[in-house]
mmCIF file of the N, C-alpha and C atoms, coordinates in Angstrom:
data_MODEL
# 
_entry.id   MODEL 
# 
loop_
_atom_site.group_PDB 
_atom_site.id 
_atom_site.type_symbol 
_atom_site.label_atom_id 
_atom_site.label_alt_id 
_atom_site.label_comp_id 
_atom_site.label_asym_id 
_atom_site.label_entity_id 
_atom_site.label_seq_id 
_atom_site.pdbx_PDB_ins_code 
_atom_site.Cartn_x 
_atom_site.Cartn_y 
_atom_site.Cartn_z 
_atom_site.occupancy 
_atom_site.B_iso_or_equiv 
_atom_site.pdbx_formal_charge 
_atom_site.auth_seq_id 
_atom_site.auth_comp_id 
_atom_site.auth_asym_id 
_atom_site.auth_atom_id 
_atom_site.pdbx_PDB_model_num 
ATOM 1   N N  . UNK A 1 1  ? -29.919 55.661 124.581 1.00 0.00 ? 1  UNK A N  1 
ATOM 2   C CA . UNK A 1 1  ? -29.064 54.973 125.509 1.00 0.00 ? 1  UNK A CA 1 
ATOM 3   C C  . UNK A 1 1  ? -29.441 55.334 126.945 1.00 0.00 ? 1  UNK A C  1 
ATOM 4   N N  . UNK A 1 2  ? -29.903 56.477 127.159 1.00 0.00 ? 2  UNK A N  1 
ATOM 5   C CA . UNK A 1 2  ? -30.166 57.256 128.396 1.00 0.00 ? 2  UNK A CA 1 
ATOM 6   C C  . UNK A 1 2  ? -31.283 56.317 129.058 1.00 0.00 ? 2  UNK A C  1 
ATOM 7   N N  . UNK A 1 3  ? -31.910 55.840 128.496 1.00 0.00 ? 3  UNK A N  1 
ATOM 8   C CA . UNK A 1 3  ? -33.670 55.528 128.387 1.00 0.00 ? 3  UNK A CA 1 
ATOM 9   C C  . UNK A 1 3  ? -32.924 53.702 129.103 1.00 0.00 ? 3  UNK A C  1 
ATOM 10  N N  . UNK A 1 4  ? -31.965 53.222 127.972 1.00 0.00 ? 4  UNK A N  1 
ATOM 11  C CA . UNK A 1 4  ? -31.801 51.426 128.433 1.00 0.00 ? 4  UNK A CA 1 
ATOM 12  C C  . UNK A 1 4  ? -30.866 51.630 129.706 1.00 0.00 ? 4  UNK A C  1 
ATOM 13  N N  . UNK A 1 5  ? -29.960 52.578 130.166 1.00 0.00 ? 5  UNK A N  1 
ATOM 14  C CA . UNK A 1 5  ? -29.630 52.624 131.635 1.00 0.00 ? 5  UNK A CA 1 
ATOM 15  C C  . UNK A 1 5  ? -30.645 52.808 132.440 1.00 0.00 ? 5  UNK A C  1 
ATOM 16  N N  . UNK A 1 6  ? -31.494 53.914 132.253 1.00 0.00 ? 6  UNK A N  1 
ATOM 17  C CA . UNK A 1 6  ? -32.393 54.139 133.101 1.00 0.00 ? 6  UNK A CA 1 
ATOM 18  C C  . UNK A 1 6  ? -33.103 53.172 133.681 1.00 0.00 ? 6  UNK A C  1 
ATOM 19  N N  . UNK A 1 7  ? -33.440 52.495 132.935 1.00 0.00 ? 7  UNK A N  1 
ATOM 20  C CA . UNK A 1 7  ? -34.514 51.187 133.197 1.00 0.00 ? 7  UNK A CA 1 
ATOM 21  C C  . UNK A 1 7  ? -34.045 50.157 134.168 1.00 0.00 ? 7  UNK A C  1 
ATOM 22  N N  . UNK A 1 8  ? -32.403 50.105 133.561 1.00 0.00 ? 8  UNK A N  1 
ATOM 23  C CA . UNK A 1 8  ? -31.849 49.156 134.094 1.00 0.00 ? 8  UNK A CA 1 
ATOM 24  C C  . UNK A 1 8  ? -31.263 50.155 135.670 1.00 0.00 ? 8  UNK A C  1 
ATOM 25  N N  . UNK A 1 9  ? -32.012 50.943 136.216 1.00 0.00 ? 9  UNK A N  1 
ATOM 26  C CA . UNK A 1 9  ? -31.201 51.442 137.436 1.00 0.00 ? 9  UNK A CA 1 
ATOM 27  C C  . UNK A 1 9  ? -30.467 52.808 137.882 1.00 0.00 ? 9  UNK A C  1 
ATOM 28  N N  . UNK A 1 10 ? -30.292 52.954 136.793 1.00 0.00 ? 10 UNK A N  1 
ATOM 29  C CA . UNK A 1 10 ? -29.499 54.364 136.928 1.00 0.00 ? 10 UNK A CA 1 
ATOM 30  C C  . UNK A 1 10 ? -30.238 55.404 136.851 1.00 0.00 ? 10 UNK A C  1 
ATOM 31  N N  . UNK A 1 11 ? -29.786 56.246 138.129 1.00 0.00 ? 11 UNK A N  1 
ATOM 32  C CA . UNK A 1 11 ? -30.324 57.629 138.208 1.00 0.00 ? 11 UNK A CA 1 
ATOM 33  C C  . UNK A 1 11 ? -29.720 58.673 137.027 1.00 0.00 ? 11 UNK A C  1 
ATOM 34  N N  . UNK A 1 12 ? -28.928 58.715 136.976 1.00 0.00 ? 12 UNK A N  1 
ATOM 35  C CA . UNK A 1 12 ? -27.886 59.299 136.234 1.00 0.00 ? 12 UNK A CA 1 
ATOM 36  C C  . UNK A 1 12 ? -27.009 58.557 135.667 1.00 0.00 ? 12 UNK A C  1 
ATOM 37  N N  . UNK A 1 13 ? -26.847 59.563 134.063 1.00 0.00 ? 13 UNK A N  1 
ATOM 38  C CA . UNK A 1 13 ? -26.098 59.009 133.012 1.00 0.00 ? 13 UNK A CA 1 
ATOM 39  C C  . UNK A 1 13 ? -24.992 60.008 132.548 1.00 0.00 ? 13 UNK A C  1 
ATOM 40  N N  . UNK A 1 14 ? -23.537 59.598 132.395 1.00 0.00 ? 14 UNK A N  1 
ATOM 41  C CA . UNK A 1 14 ? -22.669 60.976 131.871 1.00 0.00 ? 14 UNK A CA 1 
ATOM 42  C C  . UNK A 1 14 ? -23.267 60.691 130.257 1.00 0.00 ? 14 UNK A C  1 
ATOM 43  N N  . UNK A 1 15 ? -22.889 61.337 129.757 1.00 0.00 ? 15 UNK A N  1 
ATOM 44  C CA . UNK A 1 15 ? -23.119 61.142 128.083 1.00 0.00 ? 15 UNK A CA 1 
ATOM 45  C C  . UNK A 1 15 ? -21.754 60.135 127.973 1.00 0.00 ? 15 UNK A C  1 
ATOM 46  N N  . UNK A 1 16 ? -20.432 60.466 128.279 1.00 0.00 ? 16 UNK A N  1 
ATOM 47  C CA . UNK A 1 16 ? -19.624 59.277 127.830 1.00 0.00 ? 16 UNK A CA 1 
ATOM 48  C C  . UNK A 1 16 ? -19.933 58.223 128.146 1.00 0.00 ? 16 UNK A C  1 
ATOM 49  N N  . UNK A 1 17 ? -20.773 57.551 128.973 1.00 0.00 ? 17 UNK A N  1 
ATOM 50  C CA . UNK A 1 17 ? -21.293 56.487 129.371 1.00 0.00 ? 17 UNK A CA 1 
ATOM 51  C C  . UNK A 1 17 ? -22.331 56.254 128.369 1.00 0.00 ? 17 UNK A C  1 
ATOM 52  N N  . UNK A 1 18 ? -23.014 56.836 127.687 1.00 0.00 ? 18 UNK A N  1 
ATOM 53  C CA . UNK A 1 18 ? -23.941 56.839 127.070 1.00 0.00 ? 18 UNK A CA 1 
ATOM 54  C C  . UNK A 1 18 ? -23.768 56.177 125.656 1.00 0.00 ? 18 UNK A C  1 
ATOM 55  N N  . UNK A 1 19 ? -22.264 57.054 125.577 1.00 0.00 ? 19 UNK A N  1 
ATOM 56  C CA . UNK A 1 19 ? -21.699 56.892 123.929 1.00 0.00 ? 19 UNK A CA 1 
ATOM 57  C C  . UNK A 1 19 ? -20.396 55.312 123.937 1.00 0.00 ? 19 UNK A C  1 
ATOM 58  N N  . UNK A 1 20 ? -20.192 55.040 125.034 1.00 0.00 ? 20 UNK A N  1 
ATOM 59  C CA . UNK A 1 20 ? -19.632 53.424 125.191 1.00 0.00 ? 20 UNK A CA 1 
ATOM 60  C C  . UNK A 1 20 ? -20.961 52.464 124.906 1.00 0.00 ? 20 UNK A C  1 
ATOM 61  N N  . UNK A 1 21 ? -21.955 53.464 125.526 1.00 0.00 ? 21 UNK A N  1 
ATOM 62  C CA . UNK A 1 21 ? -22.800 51.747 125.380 1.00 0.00 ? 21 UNK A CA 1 
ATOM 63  C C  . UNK A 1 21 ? -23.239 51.789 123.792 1.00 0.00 ? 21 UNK A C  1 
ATOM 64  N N  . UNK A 1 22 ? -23.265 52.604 123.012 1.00 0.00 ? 22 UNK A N  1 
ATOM 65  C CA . UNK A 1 22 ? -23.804 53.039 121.770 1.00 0.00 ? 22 UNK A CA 1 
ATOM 66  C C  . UNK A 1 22 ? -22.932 52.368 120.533 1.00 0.00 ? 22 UNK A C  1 
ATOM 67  N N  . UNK A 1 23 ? -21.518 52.727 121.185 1.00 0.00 ? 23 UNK A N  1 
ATOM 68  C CA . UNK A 1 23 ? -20.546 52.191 120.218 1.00 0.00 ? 23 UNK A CA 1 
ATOM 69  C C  . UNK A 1 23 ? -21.052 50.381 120.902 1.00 0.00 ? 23 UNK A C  1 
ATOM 70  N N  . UNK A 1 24 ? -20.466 49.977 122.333 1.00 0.00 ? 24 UNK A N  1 
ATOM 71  C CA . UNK A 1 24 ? -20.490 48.839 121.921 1.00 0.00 ? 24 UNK A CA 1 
ATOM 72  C C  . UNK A 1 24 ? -21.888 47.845 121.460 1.00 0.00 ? 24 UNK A C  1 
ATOM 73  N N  . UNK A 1 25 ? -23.335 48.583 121.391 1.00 0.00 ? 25 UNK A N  1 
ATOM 74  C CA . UNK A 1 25 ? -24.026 48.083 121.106 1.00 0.00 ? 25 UNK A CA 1 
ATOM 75  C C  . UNK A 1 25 ? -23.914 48.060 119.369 1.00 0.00 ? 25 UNK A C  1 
ATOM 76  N N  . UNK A 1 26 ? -23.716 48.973 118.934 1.00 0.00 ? 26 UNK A N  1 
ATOM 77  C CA . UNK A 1 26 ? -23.261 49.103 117.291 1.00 0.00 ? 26 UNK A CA 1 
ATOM 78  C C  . UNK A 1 26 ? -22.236 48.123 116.490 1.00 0.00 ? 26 UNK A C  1 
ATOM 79  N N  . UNK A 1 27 ? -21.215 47.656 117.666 1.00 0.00 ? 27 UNK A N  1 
ATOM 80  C CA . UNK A 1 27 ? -20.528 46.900 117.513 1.00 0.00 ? 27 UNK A CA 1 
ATOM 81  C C  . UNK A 1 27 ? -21.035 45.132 117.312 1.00 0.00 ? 27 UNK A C  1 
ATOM 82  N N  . UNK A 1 28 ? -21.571 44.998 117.917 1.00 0.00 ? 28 UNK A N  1 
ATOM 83  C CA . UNK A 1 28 ? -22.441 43.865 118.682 1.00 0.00 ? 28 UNK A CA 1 
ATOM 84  C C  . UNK A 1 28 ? -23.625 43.470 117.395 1.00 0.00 ? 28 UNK A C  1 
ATOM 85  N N  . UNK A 1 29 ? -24.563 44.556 116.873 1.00 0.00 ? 29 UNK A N  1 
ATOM 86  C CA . UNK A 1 29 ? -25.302 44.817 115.870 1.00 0.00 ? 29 UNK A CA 1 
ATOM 87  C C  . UNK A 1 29 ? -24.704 44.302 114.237 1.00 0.00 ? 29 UNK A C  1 
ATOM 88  N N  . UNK A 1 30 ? -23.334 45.102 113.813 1.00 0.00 ? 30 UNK A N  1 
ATOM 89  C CA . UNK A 1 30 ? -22.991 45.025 113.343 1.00 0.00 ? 30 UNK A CA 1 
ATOM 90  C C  . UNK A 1 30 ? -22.403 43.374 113.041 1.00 0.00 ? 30 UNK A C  1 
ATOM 91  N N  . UNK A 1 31 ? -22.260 42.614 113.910 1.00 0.00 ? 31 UNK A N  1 
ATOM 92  C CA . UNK A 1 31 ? -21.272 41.182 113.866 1.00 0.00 ? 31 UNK A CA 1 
ATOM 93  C C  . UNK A 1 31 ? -22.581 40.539 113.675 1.00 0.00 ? 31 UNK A C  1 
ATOM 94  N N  . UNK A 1 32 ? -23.905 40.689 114.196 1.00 0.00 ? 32 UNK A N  1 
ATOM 95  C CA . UNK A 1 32 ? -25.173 39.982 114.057 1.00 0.00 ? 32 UNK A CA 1 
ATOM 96  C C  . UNK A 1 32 ? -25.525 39.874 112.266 1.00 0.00 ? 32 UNK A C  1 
ATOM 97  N N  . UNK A 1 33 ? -25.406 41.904 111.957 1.00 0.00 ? 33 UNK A N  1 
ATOM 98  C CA . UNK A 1 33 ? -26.127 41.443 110.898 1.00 0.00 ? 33 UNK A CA 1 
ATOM 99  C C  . UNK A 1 33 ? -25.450 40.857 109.763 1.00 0.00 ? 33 UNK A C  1 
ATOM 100 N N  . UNK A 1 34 ? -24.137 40.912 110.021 1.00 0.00 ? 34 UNK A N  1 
ATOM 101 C CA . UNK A 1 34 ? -22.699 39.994 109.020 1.00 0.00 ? 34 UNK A CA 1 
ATOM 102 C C  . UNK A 1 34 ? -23.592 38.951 108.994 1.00 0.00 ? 34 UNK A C  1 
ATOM 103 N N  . UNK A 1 35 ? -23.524 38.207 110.547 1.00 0.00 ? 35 UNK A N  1 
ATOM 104 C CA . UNK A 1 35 ? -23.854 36.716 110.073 1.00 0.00 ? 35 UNK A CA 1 
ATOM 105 C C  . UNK A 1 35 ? -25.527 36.097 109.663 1.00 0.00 ? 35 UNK A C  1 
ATOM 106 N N  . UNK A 1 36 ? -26.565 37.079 109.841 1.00 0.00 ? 36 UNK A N  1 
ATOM 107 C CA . UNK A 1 36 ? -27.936 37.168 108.938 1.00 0.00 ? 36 UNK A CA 1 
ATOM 108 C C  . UNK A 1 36 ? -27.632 37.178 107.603 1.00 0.00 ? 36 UNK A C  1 
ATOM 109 N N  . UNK A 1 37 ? -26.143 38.067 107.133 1.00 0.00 ? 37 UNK A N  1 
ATOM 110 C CA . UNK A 1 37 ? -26.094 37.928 105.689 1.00 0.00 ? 37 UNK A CA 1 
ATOM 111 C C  . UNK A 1 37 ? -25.737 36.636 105.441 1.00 0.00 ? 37 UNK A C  1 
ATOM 112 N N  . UNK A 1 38 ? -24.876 36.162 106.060 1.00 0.00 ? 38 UNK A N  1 
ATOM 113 C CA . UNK A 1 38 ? -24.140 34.942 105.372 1.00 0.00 ? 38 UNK A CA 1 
ATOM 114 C C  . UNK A 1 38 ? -25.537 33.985 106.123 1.00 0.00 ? 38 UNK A C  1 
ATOM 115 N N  . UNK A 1 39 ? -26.087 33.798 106.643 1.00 0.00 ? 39 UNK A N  1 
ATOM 116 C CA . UNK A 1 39 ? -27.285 32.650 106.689 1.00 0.00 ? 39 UNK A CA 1 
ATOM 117 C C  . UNK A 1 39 ? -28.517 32.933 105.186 1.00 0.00 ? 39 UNK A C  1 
ATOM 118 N N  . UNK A 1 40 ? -28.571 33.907 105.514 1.00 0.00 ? 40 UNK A N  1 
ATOM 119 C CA . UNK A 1 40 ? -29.637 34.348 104.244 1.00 0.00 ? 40 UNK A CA 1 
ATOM 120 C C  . UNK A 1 40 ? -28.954 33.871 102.498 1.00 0.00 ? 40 UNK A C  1 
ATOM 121 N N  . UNK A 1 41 ? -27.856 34.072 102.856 1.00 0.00 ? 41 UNK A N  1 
ATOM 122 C CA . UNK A 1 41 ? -26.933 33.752 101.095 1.00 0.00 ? 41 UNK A CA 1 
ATOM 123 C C  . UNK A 1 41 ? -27.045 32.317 101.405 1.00 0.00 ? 41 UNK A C  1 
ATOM 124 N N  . UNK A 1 42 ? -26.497 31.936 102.257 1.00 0.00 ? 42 UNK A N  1 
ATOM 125 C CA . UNK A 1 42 ? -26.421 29.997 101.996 1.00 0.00 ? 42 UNK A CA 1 
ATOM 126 C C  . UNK A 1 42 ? -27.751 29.083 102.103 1.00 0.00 ? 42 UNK A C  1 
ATOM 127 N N  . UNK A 1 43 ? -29.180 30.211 102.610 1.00 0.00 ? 43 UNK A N  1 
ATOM 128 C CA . UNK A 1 43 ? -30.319 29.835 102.120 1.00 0.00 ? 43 UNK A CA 1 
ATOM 129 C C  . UNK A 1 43 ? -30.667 30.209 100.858 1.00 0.00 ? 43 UNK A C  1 
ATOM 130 N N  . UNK A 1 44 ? -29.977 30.638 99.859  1.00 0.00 ? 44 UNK A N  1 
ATOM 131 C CA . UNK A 1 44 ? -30.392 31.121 98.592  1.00 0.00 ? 44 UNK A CA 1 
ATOM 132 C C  . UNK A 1 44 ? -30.826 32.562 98.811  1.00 0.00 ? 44 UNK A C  1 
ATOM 133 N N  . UNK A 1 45 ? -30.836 33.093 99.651  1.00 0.00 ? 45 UNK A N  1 
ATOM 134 C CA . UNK A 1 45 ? -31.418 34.486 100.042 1.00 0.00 ? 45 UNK A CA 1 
ATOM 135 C C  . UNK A 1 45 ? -30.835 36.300 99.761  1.00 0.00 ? 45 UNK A C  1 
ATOM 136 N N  . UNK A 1 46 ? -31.985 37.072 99.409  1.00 0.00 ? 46 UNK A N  1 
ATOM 137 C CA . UNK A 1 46 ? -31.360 37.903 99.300  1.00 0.00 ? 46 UNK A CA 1 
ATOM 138 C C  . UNK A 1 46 ? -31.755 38.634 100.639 1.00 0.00 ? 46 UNK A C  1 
ATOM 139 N N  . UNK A 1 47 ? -32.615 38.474 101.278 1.00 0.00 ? 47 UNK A N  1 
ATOM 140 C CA . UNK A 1 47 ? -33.965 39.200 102.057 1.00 0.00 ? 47 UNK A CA 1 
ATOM 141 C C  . UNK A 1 47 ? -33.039 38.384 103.568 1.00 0.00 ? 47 UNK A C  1 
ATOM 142 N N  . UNK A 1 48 ? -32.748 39.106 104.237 1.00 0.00 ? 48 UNK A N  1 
ATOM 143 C CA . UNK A 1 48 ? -32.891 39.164 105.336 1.00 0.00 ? 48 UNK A CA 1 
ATOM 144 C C  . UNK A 1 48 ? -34.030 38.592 106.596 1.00 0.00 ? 48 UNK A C  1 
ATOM 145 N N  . UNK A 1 49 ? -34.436 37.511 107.122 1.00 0.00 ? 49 UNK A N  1 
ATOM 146 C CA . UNK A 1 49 ? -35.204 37.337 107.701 1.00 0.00 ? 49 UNK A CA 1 
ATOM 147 C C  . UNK A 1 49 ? -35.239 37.303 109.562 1.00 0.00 ? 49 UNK A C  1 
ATOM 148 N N  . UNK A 1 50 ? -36.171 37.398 110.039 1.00 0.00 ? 50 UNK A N  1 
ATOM 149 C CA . UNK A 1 50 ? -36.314 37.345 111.328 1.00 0.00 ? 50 UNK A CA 1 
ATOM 150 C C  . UNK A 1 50 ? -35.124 36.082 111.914 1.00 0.00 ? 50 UNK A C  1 
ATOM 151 N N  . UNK A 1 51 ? -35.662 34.972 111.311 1.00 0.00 ? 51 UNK A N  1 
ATOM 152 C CA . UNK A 1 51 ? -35.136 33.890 111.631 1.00 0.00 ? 51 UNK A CA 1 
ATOM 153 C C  . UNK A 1 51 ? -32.936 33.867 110.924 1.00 0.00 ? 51 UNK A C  1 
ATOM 154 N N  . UNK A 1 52 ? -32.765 34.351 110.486 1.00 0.00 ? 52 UNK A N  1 
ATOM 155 C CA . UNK A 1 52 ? -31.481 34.878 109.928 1.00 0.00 ? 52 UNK A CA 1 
ATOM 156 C C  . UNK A 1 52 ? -30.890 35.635 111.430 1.00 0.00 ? 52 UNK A C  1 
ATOM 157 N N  . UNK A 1 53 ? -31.514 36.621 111.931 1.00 0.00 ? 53 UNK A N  1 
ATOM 158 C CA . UNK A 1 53 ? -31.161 37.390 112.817 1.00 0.00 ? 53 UNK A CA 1 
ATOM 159 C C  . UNK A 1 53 ? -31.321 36.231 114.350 1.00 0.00 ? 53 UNK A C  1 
ATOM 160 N N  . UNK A 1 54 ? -31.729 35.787 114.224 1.00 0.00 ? 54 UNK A N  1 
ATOM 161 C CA . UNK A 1 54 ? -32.756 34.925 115.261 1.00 0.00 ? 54 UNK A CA 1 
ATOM 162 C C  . UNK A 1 54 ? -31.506 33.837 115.457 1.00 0.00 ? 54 UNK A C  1 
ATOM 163 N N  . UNK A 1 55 ? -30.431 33.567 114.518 1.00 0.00 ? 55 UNK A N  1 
ATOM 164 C CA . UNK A 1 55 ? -29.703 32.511 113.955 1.00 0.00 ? 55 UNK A CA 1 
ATOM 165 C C  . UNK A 1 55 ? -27.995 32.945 114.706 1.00 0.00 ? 55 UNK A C  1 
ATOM 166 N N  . UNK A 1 56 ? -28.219 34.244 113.930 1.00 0.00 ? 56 UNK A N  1 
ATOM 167 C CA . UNK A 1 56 ? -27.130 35.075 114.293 1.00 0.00 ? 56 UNK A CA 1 
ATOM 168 C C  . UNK A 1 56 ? -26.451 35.161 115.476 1.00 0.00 ? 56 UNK A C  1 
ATOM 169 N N  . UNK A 1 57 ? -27.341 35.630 116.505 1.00 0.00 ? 57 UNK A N  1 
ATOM 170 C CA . UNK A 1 57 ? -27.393 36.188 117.909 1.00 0.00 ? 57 UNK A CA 1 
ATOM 171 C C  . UNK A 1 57 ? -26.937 34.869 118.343 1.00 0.00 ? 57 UNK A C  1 
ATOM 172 N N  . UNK A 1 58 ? -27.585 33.603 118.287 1.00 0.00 ? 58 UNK A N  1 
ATOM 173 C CA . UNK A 1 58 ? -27.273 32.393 118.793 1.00 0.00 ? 58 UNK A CA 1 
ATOM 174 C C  . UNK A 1 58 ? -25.810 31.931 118.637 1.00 0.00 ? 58 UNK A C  1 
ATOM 175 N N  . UNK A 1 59 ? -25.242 32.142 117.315 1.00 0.00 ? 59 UNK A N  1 
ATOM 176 C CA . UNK A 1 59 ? -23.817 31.583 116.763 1.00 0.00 ? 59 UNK A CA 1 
ATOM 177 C C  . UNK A 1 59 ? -23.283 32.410 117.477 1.00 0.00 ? 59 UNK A C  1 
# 
């Protein structure tokens, strides 16, 4: 997390800042790969694909 502030600007990072962006990126992750599952099942799928994730992010 330290590393994607940095980039984006920041000299300095508290760690609680660190651990908001962690949770809400986990959060964010988590709702993506729900809906890769449910694209991959209603393609007949068990496998996870690029394009599943690719699908996700968009909806």
């Amino acid at each position: 997390m330290d590393k994607i502030l940095k980039k984006s600007g920041a000299e300095r990072v508290s760690d609680s800042a660190k651990e908001e962006l962690k949770v809400y990126l986990e959060e964010i992750a988590e709702t993506v790969s729900i809906n890769a599952v449910k694209l991959a099942g209603h393609a007949g799928r068990k496998t996870i694909k690029a394009s599943d994730v690719t699908l996700a992010i968009k909806s």
